[in-house]
C-alpha positions as CSV (number, residue, x, y, z in Angstrom):
1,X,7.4,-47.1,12.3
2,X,10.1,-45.4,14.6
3,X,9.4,-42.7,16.9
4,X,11.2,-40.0,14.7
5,X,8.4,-40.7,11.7
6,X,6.0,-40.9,13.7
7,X,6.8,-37.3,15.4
8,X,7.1,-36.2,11.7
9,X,4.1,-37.7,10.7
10,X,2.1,-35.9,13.4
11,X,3.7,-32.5,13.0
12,X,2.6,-32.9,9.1
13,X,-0.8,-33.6,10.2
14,X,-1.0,-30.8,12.7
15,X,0.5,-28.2,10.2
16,X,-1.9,-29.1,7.3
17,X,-5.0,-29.6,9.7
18,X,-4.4,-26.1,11.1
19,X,-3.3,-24.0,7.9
20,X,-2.8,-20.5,7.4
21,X,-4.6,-18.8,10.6
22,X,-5.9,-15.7,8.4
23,X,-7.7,-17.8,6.1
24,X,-10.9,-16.4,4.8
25,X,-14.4,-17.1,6.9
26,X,-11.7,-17.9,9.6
27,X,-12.1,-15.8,12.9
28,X,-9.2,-14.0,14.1
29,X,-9.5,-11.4,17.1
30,X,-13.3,-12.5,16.7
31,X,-13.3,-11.2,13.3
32,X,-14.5,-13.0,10.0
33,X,-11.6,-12.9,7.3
34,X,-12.7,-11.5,4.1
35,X,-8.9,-11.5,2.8
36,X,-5.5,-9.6,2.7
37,X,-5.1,-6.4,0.9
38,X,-1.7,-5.1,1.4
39,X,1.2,-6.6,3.0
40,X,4.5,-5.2,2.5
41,X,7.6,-4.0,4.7
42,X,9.3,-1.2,4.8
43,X,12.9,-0.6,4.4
44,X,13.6,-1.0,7.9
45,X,11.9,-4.5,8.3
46,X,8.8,-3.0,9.8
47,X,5.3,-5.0,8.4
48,X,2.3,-3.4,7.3
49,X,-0.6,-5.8,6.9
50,X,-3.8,-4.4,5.8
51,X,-6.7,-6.8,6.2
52,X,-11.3,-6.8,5.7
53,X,-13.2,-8.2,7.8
54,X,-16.8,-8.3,9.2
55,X,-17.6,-8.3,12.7
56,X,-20.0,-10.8,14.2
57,X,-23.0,-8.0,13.9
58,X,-21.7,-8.0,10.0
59,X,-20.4,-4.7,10.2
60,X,-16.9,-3.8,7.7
61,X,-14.1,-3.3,9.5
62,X,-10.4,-2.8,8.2
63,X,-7.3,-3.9,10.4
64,X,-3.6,-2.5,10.1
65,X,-1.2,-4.9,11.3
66,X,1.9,-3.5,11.9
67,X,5.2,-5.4,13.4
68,X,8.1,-4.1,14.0
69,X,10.3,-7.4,15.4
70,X,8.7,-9.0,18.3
71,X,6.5,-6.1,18.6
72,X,2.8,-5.8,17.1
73,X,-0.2,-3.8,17.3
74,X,-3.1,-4.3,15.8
75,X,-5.3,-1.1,14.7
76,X,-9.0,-1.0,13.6
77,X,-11.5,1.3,11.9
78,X,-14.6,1.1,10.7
79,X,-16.4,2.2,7.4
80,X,-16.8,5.7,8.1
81,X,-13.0,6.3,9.5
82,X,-11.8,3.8,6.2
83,X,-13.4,6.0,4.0
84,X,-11.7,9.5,5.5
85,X,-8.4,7.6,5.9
86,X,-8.1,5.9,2.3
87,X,-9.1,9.8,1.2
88,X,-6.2,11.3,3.0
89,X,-3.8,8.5,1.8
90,X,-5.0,9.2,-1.9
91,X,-4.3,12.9,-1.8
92,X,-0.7,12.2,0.0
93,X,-0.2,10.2,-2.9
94,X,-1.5,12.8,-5.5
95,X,0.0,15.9,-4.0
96,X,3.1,14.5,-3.1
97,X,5.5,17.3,-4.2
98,X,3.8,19.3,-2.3
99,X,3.1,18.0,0.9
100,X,3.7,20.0,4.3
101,X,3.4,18.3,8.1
102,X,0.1,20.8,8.8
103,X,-1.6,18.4,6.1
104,X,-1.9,15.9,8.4
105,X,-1.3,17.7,12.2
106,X,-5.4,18.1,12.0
107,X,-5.5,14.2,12.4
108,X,-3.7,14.3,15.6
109,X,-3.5,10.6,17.1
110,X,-6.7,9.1,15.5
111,X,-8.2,6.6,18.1
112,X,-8.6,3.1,16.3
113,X,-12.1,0.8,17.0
114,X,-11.6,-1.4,20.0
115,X,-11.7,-5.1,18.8
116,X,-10.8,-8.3,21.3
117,X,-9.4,-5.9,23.7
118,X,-6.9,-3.8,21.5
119,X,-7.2,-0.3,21.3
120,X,-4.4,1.7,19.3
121,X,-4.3,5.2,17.7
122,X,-2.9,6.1,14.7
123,X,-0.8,9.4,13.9
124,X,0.3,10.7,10.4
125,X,3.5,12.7,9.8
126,X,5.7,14.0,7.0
127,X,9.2,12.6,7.6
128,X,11.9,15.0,6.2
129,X,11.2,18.5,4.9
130,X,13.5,18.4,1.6
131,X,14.1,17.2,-1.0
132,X,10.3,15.2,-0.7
133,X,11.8,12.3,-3.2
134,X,13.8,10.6,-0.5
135,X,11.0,11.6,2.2
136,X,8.6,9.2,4.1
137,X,4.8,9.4,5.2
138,X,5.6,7.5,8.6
139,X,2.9,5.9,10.2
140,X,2.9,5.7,14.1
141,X,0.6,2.8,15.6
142,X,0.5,2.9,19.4
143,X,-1.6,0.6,21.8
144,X,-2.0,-3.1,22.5
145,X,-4.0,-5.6,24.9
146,X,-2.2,-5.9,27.5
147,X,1.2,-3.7,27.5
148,X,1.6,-0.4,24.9
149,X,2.9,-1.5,22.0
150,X,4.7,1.2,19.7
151,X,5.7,0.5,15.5
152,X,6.4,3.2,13.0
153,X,5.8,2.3,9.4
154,X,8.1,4.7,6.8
155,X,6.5,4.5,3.6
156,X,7.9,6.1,0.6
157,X,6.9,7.5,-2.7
158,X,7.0,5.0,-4.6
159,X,5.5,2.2,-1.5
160,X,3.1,5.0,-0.5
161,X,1.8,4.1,-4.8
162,X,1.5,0.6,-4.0
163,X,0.0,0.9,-0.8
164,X,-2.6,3.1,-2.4
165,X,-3.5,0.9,-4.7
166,X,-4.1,-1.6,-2.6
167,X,-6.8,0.5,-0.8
168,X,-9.1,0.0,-3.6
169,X,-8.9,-3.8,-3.3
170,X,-9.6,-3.4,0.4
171,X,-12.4,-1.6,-0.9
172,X,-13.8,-4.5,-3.0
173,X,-13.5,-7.1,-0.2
174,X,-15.6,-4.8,2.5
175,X,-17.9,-4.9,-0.6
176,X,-17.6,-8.0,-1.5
177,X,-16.9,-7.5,-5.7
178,X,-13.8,-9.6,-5.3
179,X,-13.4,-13.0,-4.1
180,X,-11.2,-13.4,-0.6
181,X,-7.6,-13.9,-0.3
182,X,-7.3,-17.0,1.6
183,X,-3.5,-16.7,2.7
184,X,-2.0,-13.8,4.3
């Protein structure tokens, strides 16, 4: 066997061996994987990955991923926070026509759960006062482990629809009605 199949041979190995690294029941920032609820990018290449888990106490906890090139930040709530933010995203959705920034400058920077290290905050705005239809909801993650990390999410109408949507199976997976996602 030359050395080049042999190299290939092992890479193979090593690539099916390790396998998606957000698998469920697999650990990632010490959390248990319960599976991937939204993951989408927005029209500037920014990604938005919504993910369940459980911590090791078994406590639900939901994670926004956000990446904006080489730049990530990783923000966290718990039930209680989920529950107020998947509220406010539901009535952006619903009362989109009418929207106005003081909606969400209540919220201010909402500080995330510290997991592994990362703590980020979260802020809400309105981006563009008229006409609404070509306006964004623009989410602004800030924080990180060990240097501050900033990404901005733009999510439109009709994403902002999706992304709703996907709340509710975020739901069922902190619940556990629906079987986990194993790939990201």
């Amino acid at each position: 066997m030359s050395l080049f199949s042999r190299i290939l041979t092992a890479t193979l190995l090593c690539a099916a061996t390790l396998g998606p690294v957000w698998a469920q029941g697999q650990p990632f920032d010490g959390l248990t994987v319960l599976g991937v609820g939204h993951d989408a990018k927005d029209q500037q290449g920014d990604e938005l990955k919504l993910m369940a888990f459980k911590t090791k106490h078994g406590e639900p906890v939901v994670g926004f991923y956000c990446t904006s090139g080489n730049t990530e930040v990783h923000y966290y709530v718990n039930a209680a926070a989920w529950d107020k933010l998947k509220q406010l995203f539901i009535r952006a959705r619903d009362q989109w026509p009418t929207l106005t920034q003081a909606e969400f400058a209540a919220m201010g920077a909402a500080p995330g759960y510290r997991i592994a290290n990362r703590l980020a905050t979260m802020r809400i705005s309105l981006e563009g006062a008229t006409p609404l239809d070509s306006s964004g909801l623009l989410l602004v993650f800030v924080g990180g482990a060990s240097k501050v990390n900033r990404v901005v999410i733009d999510l439109k109408h009709a994403e902002l629809k999706n992304f709703v949507e996907d709340l509710y199976k975020i739901d069922s997976l902190l619940r556990g009605d629906t079987p986990a996602t194993t790939t990201p």
